[in-house]
C-alpha positions as CSV (number, residue, x, y, z in Angstrom):
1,X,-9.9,13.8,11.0
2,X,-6.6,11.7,10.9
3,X,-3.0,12.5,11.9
4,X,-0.3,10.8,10.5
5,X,3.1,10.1,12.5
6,X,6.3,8.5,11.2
7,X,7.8,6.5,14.2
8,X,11.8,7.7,14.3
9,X,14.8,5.2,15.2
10,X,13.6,2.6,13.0
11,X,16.2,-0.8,13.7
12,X,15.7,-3.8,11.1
13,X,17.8,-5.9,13.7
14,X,14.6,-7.6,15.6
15,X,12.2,-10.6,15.0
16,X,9.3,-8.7,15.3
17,X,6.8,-7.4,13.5
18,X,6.8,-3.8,13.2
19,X,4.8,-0.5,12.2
20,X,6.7,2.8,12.0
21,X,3.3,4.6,11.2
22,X,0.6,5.4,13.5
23,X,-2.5,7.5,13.1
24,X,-4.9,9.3,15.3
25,X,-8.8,8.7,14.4
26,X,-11.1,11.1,16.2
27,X,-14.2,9.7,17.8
28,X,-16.8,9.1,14.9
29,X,-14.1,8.5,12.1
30,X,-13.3,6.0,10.2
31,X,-10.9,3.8,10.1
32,X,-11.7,1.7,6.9
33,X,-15.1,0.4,5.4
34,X,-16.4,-3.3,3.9
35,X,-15.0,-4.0,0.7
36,X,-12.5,-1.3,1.0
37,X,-8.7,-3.3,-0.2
38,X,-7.1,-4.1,2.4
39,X,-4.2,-1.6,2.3
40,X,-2.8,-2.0,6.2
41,X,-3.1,-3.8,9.6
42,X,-4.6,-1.8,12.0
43,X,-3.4,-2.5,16.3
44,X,-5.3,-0.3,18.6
45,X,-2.5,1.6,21.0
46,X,-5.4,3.2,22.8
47,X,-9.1,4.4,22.4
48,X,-11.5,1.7,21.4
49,X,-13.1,0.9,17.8
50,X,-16.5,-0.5,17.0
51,X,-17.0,-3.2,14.5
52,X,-20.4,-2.8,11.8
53,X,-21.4,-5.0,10.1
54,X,-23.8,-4.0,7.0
55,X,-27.3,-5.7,6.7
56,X,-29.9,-4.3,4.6
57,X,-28.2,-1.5,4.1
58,X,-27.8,-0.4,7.5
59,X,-24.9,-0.8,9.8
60,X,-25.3,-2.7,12.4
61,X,-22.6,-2.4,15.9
62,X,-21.2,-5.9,15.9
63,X,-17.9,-5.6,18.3
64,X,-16.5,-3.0,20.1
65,X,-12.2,-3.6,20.5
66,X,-9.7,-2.4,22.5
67,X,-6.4,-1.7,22.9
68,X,-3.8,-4.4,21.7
69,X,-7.0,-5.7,19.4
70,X,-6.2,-5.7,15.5
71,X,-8.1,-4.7,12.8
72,X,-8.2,-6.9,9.5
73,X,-5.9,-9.5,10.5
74,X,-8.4,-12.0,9.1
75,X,-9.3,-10.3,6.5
76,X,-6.0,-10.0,4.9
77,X,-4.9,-14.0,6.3
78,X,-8.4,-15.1,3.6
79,X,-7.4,-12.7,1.2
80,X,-10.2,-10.4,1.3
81,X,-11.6,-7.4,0.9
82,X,-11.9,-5.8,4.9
83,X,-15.9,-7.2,5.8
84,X,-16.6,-4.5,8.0
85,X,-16.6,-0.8,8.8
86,X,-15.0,0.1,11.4
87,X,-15.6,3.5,13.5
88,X,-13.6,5.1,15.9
89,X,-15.9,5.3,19.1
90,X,-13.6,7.1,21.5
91,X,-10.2,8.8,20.2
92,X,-8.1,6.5,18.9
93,X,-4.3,5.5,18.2
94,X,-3.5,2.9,16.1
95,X,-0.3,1.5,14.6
96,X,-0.6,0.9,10.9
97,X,1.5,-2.2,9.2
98,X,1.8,-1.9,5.4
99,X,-0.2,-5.7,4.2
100,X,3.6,-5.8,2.1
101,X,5.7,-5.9,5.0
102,X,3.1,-8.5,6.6
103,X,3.7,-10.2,3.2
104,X,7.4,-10.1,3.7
105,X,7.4,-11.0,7.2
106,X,5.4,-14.3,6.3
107,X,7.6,-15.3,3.6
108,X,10.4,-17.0,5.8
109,X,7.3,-19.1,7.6
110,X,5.7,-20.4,4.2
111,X,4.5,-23.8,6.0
112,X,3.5,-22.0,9.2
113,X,1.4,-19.4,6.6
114,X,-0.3,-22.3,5.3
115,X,-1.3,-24.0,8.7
116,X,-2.8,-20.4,9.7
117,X,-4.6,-19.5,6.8
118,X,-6.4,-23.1,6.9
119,X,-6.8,-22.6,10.3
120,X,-7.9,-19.3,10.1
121,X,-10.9,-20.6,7.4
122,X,-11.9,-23.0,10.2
123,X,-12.4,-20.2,12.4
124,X,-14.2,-17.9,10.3
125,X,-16.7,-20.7,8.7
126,X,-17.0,-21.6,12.0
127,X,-17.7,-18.1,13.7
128,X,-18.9,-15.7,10.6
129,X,-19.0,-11.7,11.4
130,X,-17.4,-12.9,14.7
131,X,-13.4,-10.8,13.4
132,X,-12.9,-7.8,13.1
């Protein structure tokens, strides 16, 4: 079961990245499954998620992350579909950042984007099933 809440006192004035939704996941649920489109960003605020990963049909506990840990970051930096399923194992709070905004946050740092995503490809070919 999932709880949506709108963050109030929203201020476009800072640097940072920012989510003004978060949701509540209940131990169990989930938060998003492989080759789901990436829709959002997850940050864990508190309660801790565990990473699956699928292999002959069966899912498989890969990771478990905690707070301050994010959820598809690498996904969305290789422009993929999420490759996992991820399951709330305690109650959870995350903060949810619309893959637009990210979009629009990047745009100012095009040569920076670049340099990330090609390191980011390192990493992964490097590390497969490793990110979450």
């Amino acid at each position: 079961m999932m709880f949506n809440h709108k963050i109030q006192n929203m201020s476009n004035s800072s640097p940072y990245l920012k989510s003004y939704e978060t949701q509540l996941f209940r131990k169990g649920s989930t938060v998003y499954t492989k080759g789901e489109k990436i829709n959002f960003i997850y940050i864990i605020l508190n309660g801790e998620i565990e990473s699956f990963l699928e292999k002959n049909k069966t899912l498989n506990s890969n990771l478990i992350l905690k707070k301050g840990s994010s959820l598809g970051l690498m996904d969305f930096i290789l422009n993929r579909n999420y490759s996992k399923t991820m399951l709330a194992k305690k109650t959870s709070v995350l903060a949810l950042v619309k893959k637009k905004y990210f979009l629009d946050f990047l745009k100012p740092f095009k040569y920076e984007a670049i340099l990330l995503k090609t390191l980011a490809i390192d990493i992964d070919n490097q590390n497969k099933n490793l990110w979450s």
